[in-house]
C-alpha positions in Angstrom: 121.3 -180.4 -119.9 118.4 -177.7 -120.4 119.8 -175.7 -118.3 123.3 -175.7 -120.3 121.4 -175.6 -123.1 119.7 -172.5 -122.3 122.1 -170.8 -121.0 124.6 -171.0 -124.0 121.4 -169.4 -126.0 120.6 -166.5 -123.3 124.5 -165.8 -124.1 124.2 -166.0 -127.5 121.2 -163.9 -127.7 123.1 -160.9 -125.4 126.3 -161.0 -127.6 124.1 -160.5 -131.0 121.8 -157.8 -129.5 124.7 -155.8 -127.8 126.7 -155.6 -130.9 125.6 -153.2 -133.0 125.8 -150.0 -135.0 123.8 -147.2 -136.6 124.1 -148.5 -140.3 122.9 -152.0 -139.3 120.1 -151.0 -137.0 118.3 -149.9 -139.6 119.4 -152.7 -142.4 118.4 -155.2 -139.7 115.1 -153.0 -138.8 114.2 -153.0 -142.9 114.9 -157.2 -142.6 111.9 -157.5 -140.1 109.3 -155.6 -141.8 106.1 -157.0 -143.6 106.6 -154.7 -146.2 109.9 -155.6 -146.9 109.0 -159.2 -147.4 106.5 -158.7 -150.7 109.8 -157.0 -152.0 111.6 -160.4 -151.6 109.2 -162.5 -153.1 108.8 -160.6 -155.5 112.1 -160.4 -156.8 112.2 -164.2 -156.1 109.6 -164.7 -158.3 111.1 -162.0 -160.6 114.9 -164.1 -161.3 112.9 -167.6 -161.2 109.7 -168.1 -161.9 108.9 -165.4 -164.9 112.1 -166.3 -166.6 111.5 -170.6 -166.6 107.5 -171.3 -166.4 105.2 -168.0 -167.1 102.5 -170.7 -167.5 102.9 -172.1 -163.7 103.4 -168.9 -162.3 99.7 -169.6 -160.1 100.9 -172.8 -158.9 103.7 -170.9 -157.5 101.5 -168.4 -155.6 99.8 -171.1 -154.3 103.0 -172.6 -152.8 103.7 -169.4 -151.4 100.4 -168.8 -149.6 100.6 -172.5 -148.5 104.0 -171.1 -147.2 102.8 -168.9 -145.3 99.7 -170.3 -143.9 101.7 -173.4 -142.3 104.3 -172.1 -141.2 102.9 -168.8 -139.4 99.9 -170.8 -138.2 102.2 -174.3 -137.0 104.6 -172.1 -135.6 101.8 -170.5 -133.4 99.4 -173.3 -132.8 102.5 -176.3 -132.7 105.2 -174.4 -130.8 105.0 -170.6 -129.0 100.8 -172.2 -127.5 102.4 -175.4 -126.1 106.3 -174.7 -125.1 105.6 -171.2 -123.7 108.7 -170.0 -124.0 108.9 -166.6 -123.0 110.8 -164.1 -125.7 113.9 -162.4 -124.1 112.2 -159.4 -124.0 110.0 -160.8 -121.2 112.9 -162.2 -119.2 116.2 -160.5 -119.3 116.5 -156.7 -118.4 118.5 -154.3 -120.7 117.4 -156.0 -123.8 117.8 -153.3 -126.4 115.1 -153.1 -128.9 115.5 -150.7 -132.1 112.1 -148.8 -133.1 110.5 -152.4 -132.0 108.4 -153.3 -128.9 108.4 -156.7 -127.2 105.6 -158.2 -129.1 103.9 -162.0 -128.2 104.7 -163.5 -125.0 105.8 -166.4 -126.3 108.9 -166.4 -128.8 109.4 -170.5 -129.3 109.7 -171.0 -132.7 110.0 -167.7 -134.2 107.4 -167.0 -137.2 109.7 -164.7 -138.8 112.4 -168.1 -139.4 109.3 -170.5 -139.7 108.1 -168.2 -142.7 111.5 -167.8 -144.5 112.9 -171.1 -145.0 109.7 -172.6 -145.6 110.2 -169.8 -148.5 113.2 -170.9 -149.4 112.8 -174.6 -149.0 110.1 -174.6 -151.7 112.1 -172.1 -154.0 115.0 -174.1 -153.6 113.2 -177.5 -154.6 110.8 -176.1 -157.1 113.9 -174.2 -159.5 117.2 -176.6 -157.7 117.5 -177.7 -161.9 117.3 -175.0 -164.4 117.3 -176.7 -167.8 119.9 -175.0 -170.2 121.9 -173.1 -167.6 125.0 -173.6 -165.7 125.0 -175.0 -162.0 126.3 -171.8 -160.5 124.1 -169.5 -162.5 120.8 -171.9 -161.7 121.3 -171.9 -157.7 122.3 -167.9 -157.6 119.2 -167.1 -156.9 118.2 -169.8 -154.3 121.2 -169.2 -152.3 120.5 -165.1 -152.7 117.2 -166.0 -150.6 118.8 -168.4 -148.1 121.3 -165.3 -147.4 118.3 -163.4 -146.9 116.8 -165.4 -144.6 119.5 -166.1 -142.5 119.7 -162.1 -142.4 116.4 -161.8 -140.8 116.6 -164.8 -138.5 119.5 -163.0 -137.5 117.7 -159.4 -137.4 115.3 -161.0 -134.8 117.8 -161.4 -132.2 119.8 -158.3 -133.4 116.2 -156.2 -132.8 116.1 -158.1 -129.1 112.6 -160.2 -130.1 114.4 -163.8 -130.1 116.8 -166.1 -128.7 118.4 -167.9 -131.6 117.6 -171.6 -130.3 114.2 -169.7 -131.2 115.5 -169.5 -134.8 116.7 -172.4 -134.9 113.7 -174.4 -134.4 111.8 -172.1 -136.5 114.2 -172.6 -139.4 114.1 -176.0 -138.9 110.4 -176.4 -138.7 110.0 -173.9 -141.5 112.3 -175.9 -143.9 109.9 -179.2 -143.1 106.9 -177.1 -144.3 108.3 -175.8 -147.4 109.4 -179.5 -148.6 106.1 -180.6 -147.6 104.7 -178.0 -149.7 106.5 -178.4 -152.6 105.3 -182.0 -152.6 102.1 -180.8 -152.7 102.2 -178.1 -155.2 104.4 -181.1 -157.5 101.7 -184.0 -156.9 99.1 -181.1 -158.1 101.2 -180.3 -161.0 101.8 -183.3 -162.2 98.0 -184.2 -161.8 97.3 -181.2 -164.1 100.0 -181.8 -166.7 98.3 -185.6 -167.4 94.6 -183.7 -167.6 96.7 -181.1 -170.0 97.8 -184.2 -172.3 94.7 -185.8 -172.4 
């Protein structure tokens, strides 16, 4: 069955990085930089955070530095330092790789998916409600980051660094942190909203 299993993903993984174009080398290439992440969040933060709760705007950058911190660091310590699963890269010969090099050994989960959708998971349950607004309008800019992320996770295999089981289990994983952290970030609040009343 793991055998199956991986080779449906090794043949996944050579359709995505063997289809491809100028143009979207470098849209995919902009998708996996650092730099290009700050701009995301802080355009998230820009459509929902400044616009509902200017007040709570701390508690937010706490969530998203809890983000960040489990899910790089889980998908590290958890995953790619006990399954050992080599990245693509490592393995298969002809992998092409745009302006990129092969990076870790190890690409099981992926960090880049991990850190995303734990991004989007808390965004998603912090603003899912927007008082005073249509449903469409309130989860426009939710669903604008979970097309972003799905755009990277997909970037990662487009660049050659990951199989996409490897994105899968880092979306998956990533998703669990950011729930977990938006319980965290609400139990706080809530704590601090009955010293507020006090």
């Amino acid at each position: 069955m793991l055998e199956v299993l991986n080779q449906l993903d090794t043949e996944c993984f050579l359709w995505i990085n063997r289809h491809h174009c100028t143009a979207l080398d470098w849209v995919f290439w902009t998708l996996s930089q650092h730099w290009f992440w700050v701009v995301a969040i802080v355009a998230a933060l820009g459509a929902m955070t400044l616009r509902r709760e200017s007040r709570r705007w701390w508690l937010v950058g706490i969530g998203i530095a809890l983000c960040f911190l489990l899910a790089d660091r889980g998908s590290v310590v958890l995953f790619k330092d006990t399954v050992c699963r080599l990245r693509p890269c490592h393995v298969l010969e002809d992998v092409r790789m745009f302006r990129t090099h092969c990076g870790g050994q190890y690409g099981f989960v992926s960090s880049h998916a991990a850190n995303a959708f734990a991004l989007v998971a808390f965004f998603w349950m912090r603003y899912r409600r927007w008082e005073g607004r249509s449903r469409r309008r309130a989860l426009l800019a939710p669903a604008v980051m979970l097309l972003w992320a799905l755009a990277t996770c997909y970037s990662r295999a487009y660049l050659g660094k990951h199989y996409p089981g490897d994105l899968l289990g880092g979306a998956l994983f990533g998703t669990l942190v950011g729930l977990l952290v938006h319980l965290i970030v609400s139990t706080f609040e809530k704590k601090f909203q009955k010293n507020e009343t006090k």
